[in-house]
Backbone as a chain_set.jsonl record, in Angstrom:
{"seq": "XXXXXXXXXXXXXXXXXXXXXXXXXXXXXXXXXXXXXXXXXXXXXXXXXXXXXXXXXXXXXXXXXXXXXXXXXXXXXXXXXXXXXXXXX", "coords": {"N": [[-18.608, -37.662, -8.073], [-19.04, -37.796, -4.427], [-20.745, -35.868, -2.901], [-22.355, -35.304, -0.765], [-20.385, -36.765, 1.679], [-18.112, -35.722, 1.409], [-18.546, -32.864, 1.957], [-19.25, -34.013, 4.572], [-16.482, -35.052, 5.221], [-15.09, -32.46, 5.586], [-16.774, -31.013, 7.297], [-15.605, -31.045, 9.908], [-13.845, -30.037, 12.563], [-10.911, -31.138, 13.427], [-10.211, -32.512, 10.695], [-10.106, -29.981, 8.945], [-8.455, -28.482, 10.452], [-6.32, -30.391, 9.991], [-6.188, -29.973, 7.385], [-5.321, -27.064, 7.005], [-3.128, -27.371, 8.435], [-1.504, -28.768, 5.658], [-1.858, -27.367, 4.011], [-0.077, -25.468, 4.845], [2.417, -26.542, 5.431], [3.237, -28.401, 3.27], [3.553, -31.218, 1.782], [3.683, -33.736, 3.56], [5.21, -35.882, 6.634], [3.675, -38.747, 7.564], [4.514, -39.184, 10.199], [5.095, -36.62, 11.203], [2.884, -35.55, 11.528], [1.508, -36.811, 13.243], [3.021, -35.895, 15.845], [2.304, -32.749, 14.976], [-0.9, -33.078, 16.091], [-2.924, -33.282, 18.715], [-3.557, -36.041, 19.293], [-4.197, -39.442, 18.849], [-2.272, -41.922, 17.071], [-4.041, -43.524, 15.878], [-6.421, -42.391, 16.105], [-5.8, -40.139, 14.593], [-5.125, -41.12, 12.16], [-7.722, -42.157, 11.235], [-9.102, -39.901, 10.547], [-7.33, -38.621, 8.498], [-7.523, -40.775, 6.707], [-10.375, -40.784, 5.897], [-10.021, -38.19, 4.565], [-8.339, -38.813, 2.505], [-10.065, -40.567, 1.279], [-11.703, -38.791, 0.22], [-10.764, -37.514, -1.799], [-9.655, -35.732, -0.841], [-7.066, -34.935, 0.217], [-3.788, -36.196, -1.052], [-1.85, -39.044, -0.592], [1.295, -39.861, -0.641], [4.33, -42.552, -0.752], [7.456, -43.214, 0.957], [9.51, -45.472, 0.844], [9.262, -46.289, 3.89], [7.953, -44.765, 4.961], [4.438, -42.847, 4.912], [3.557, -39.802, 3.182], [1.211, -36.742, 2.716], [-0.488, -34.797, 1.292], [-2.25, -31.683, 0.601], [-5.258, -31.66, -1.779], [-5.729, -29.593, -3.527], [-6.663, -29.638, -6.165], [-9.404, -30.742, -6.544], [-10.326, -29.605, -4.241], [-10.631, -27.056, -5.534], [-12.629, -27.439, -7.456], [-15.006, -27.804, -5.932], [-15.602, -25.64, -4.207], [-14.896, -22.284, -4.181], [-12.709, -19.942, -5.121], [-11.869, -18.296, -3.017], [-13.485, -19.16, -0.896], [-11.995, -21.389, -0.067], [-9.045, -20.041, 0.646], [-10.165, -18.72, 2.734], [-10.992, -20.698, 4.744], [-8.446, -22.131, 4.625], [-6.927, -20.321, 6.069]], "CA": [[-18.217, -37.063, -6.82], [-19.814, -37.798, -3.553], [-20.893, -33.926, -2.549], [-22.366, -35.279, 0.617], [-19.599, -37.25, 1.947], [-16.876, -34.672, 0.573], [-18.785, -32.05, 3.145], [-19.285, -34.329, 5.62], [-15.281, -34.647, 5.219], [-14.678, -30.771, 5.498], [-17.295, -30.89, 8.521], [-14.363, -31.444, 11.024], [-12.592, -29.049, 13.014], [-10.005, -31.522, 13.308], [-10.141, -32.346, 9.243], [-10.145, -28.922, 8.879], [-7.031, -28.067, 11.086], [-5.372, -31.303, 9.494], [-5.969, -29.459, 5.781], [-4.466, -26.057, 7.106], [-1.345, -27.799, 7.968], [-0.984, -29.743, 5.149], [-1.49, -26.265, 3.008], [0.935, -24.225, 5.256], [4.048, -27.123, 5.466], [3.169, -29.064, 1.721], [4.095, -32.979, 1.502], [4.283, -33.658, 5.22], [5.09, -37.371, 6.54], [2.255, -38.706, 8.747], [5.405, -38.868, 11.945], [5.251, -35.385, 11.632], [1.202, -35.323, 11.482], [1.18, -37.499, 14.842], [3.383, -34.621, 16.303], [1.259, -31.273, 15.392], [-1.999, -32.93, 16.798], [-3.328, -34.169, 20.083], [-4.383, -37.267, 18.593], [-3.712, -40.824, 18.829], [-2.021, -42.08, 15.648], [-5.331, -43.951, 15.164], [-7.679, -41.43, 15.599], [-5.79, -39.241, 12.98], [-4.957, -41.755, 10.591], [-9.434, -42.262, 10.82], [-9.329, -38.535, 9.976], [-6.59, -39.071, 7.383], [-8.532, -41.764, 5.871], [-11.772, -39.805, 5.397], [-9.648, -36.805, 3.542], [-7.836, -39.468, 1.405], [-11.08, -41.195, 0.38], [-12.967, -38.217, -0.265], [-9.689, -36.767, -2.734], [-9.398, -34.418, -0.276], [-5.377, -35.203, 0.435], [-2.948, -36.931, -1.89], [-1.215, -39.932, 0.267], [2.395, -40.573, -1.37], [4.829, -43.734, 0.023], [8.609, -43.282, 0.416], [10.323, -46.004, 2.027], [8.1, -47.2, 4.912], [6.62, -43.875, 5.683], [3.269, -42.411, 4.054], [3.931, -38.019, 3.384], [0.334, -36.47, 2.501], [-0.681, -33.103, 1.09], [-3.321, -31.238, 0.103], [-5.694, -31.687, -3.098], [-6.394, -28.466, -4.032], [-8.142, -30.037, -7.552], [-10.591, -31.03, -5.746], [-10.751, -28.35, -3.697], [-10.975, -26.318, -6.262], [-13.3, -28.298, -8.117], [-16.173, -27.627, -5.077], [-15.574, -24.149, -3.866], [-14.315, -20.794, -4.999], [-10.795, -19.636, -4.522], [-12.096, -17.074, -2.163], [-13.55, -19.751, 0.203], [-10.181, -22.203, -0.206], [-8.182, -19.113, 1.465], [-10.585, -18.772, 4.032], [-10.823, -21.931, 5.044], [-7.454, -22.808, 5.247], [-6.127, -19.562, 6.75]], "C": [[-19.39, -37.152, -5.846], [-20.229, -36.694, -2.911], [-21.377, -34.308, -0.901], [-21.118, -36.161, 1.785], [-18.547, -36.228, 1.897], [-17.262, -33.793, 1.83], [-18.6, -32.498, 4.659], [-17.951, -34.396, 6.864], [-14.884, -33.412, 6.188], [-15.749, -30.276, 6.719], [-16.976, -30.949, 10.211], [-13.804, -30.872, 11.449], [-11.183, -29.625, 12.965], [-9.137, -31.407, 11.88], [-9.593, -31.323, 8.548], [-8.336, -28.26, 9.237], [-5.57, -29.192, 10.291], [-4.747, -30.381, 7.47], [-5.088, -27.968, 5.992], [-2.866, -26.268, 7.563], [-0.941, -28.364, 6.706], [-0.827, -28.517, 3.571], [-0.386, -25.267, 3.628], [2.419, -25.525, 4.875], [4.179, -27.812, 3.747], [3.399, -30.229, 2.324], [4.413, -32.947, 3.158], [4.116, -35.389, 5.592], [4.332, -37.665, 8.127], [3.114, -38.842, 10.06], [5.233, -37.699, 12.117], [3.898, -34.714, 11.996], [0.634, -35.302, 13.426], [1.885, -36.512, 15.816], [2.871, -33.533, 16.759], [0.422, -31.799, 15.898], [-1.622, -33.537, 17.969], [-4.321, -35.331, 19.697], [-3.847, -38.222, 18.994], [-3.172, -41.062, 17.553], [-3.406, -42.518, 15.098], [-6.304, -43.09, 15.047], [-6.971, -39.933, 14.493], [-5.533, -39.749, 11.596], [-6.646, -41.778, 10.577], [-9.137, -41.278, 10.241], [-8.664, -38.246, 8.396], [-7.289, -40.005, 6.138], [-9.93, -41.011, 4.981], [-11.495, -38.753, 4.461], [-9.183, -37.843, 2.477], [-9.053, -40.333, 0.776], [-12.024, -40.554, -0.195], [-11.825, -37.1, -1.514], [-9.207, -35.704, -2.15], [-7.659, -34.238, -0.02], [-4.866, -36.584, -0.204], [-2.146, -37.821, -0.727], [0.367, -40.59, -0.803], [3.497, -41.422, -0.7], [6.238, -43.303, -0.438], [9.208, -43.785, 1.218], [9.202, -46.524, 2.714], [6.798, -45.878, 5.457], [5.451, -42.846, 4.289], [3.546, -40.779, 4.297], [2.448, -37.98, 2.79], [0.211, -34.593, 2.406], [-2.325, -32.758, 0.232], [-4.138, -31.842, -1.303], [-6.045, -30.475, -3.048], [-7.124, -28.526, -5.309], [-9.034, -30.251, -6.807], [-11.626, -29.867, -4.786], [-11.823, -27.001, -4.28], [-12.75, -26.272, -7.71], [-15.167, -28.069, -7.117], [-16.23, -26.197, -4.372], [-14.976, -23.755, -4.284], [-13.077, -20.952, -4.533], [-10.646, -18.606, -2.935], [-12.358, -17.97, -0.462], [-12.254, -20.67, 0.454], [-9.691, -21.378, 0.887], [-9.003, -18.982, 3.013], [-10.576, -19.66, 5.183], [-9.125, -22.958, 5.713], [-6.424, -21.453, 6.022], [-5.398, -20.213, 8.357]], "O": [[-20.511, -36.75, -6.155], [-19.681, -36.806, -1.814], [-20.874, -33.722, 0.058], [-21.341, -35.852, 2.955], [-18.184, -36.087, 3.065], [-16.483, -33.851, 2.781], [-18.111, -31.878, 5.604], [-17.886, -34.178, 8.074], [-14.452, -33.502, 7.337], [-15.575, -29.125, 7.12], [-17.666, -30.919, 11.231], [-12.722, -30.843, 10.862], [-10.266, -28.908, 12.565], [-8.099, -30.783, 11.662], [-8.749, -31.509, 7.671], [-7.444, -27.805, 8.52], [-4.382, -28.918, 10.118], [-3.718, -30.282, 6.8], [-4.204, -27.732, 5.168], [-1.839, -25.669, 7.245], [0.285, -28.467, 6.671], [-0.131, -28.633, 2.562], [0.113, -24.374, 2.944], [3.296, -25.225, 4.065], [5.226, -27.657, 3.119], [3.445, -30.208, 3.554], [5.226, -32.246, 3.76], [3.247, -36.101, 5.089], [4.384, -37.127, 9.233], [2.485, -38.622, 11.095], [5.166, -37.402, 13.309], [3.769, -33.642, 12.587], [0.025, -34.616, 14.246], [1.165, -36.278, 16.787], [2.77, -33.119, 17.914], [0.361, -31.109, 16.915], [-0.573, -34.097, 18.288], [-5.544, -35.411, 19.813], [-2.819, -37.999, 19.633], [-3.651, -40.297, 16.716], [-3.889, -42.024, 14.079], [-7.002, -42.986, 14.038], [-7.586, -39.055, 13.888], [-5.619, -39.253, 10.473], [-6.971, -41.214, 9.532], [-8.772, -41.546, 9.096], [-9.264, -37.805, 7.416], [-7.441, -39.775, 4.938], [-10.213, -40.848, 3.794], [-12.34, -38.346, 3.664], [-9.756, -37.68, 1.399], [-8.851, -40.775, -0.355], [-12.934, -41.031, -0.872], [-12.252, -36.029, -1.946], [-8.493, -34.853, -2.682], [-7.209, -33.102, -0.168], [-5.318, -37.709, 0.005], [-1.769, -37.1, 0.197], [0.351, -41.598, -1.511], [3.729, -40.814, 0.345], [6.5, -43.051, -1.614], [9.596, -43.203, 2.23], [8.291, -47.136, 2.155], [5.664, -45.875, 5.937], [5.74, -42.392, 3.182], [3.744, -40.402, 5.452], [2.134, -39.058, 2.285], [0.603, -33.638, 3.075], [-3.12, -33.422, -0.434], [-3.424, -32.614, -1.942], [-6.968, -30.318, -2.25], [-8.014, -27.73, -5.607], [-9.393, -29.156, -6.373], [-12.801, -29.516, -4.679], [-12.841, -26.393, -3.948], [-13.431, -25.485, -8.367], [-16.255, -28.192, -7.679], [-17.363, -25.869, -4.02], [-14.185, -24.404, -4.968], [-12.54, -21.786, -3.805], [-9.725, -18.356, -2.157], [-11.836, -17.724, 0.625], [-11.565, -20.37, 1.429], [-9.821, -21.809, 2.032], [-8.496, -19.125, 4.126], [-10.22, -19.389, 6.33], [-8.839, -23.802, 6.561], [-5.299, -21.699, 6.458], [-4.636, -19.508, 9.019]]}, "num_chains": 1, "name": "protein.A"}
């Protein structure tokens, strides 16, 4: 596990706001991603990218479109349960 990369991840307000949706709705398909933010598709698939390469969000394919949700192993795996909740309140 890359510990500095992984933070650098979780160093994102955006990142950040992307992981509290993706723990409040579950399995969400990236049309609906490009929706909640004020993003470009490209600059949230970058953001997207960075959580899915650091294990931070599971990327699953159905059909043509990509749905993505949380890792909470991982999560769990680098901070407490106490910070988790905080974090994604």
């Amino acid at each position: 596990m890359n510990y500095e990369e992984i933070f650098k991840a979780l160093g994102d307000k955006k990142r950040i706001d992307i992981l509290k949706t993706l723990n409040k709705k579950g399995s969400t398909c990236v049309c609906k991603l490009v929706d909640e933010f004020d993003l470009s598709q490209s600059k949230l698939s970058y953001h997207l990218k960075l959580l899915l390469d650091n294990n931070l969000i599971i990327k699953t394919s159905h059909g043509k479109w990509n749905y993505y949700d949380i890792n909470k192993e991982t999560l769990k795996s680098i901070l407490n349960e106490e910070t988790i909740e905080e974090m994604l309140k």
